[in-house]
C-alpha positions as CSV (number, residue, x, y, z in Angstrom):
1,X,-0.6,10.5,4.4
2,X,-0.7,7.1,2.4
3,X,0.5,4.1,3.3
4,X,0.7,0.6,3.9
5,X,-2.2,-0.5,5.6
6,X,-2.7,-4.5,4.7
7,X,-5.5,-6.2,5.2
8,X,-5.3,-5.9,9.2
9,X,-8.7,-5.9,10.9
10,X,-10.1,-7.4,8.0
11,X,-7.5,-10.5,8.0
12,X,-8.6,-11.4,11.4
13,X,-11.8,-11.3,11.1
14,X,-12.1,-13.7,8.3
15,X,-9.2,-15.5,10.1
16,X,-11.4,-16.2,13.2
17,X,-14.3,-16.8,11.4
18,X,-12.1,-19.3,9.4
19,X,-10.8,-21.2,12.3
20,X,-14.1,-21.6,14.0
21,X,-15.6,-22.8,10.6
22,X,-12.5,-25.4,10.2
23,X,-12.7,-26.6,13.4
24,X,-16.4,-26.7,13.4
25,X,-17.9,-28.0,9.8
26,X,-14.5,-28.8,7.8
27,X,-12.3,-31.2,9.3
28,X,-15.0,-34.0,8.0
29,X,-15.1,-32.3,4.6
30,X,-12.1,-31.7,3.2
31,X,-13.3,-30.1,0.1
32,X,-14.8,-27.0,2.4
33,X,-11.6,-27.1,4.0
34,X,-9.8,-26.2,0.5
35,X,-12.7,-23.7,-0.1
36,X,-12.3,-22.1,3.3
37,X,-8.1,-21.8,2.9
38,X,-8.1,-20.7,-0.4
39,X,-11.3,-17.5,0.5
40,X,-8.8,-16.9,3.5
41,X,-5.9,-16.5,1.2
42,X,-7.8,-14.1,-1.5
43,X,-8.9,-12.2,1.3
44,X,-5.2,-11.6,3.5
45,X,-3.2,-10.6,0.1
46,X,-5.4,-7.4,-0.4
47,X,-3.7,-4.6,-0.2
48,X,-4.7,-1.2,0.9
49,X,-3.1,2.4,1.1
50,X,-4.7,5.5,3.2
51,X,-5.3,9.4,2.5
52,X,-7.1,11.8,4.8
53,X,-9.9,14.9,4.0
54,X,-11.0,17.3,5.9
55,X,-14.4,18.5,4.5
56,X,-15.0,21.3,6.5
57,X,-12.9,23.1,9.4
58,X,-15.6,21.8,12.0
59,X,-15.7,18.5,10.7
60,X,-14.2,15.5,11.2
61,X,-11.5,14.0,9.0
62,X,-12.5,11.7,6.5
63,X,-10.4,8.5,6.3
64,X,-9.9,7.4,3.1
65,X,-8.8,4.0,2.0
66,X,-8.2,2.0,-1.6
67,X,-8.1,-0.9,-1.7
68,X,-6.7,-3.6,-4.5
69,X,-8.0,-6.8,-4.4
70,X,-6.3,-9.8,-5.7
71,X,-7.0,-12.4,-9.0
72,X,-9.5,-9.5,-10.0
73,X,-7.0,-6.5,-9.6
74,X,-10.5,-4.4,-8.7
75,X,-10.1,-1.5,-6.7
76,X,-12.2,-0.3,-3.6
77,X,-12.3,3.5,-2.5
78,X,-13.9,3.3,1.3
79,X,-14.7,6.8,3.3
80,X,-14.5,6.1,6.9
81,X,-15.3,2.1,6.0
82,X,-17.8,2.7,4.1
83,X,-17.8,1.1,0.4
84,X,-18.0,4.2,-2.2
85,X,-16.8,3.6,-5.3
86,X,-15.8,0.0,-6.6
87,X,-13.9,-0.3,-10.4
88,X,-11.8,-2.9,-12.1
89,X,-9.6,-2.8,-15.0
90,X,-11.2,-4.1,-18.5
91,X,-9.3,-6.9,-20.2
92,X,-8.0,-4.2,-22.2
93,X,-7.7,-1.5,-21.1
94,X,-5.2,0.6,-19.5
95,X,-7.5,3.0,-17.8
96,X,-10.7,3.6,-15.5
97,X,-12.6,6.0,-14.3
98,X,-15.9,5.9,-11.9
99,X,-17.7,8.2,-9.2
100,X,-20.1,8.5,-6.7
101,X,-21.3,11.1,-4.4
102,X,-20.5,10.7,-0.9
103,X,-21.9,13.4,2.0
104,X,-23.0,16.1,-1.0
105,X,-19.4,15.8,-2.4
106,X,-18.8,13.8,-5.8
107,X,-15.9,11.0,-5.5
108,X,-13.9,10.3,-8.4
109,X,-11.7,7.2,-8.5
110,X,-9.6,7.1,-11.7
111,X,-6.8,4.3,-12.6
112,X,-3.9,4.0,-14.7
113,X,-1.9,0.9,-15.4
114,X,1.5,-0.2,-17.1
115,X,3.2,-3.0,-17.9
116,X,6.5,-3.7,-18.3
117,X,9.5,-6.7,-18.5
118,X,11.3,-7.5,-15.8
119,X,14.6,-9.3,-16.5
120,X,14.4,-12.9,-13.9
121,X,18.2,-14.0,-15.2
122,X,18.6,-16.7,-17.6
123,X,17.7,-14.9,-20.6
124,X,14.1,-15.0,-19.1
125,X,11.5,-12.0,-18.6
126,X,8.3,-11.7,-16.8
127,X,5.6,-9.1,-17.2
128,X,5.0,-6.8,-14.0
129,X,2.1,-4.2,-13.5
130,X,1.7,-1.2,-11.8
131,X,-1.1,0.9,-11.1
132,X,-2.0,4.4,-10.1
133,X,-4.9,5.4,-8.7
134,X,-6.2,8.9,-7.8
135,X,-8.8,10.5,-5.8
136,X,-10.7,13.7,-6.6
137,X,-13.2,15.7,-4.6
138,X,-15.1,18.0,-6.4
139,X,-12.6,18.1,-8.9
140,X,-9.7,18.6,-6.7
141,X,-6.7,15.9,-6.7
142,X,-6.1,14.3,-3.1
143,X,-3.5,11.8,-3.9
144,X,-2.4,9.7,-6.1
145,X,-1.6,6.2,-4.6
146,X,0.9,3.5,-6.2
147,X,-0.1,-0.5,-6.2
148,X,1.7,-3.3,-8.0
């Protein structure tokens, strides 16, 4: 049920839209240019993971989507592209927890992250991050997705 999605319909959109504003407006500016490359860049390295729900036997299947954007490390929960819960990390703090109600059901989006040392070689360590965040429906778990 989860998995890789990337940032794919998204990416080109803002790729298009990036071109024709480069070849349009930026090439005399080259401060927009910057601007427009670096927006395209944030945009592309999102991440996102999917889960399904099926409210009812009749209905539809929900498609369910989360989202981690970069620099900000906010998440995004989207129900069939539609933006319903939206939650970042405090400076510090390890853990989040936000809902909404979406179709008469209430949407909780709850996040856990850890850090940890990664050896690099050379006597030399960085810090690395990982974070967990779950879905509930009316208080029922639907999946737990992984992000790093």
């Amino acid at each position: 049920m989860g998995g890789g999605l990337g940032a794919t319909s998204l990416g080109i959109k803002i790729y298009l839209l990036c071109i024709s504003f480069l070849l349009g407006k930026c090439m005399k500016n080259y401060f927009l240019l910057i601007i427009a490359l670096v927006v395209f860049f944030i945009v592309s390295c999102s991440s996102s993971q999917l889960a399904f729900y099926k409210p009812t036997e009749e209905a539809s299947p929900w498609k369910i989507s989360v989202v981690k954007m970069p620099i900000t490390n906010s998440f995004i929960c989207k129900i069939n592209d539609i933006e319903v819960v939206e939650e970042s990390f405090g400076l510090f703090s390890k853990s989040f927890e936000k809902s909404a109600v979406f179709q008469e059901r209430k949407i909780v989006m709850s996040g856990y992250k850890k850090n940890y040392e990664v050896y690099t070689g050379n006597n030399a360590t960085s810090t690395e991050t990982d974070y967990r965040i779950s879905i509930f429906i009316n208080g029922e778990k639907l999946k737990s997705l992984n992000f790093s």
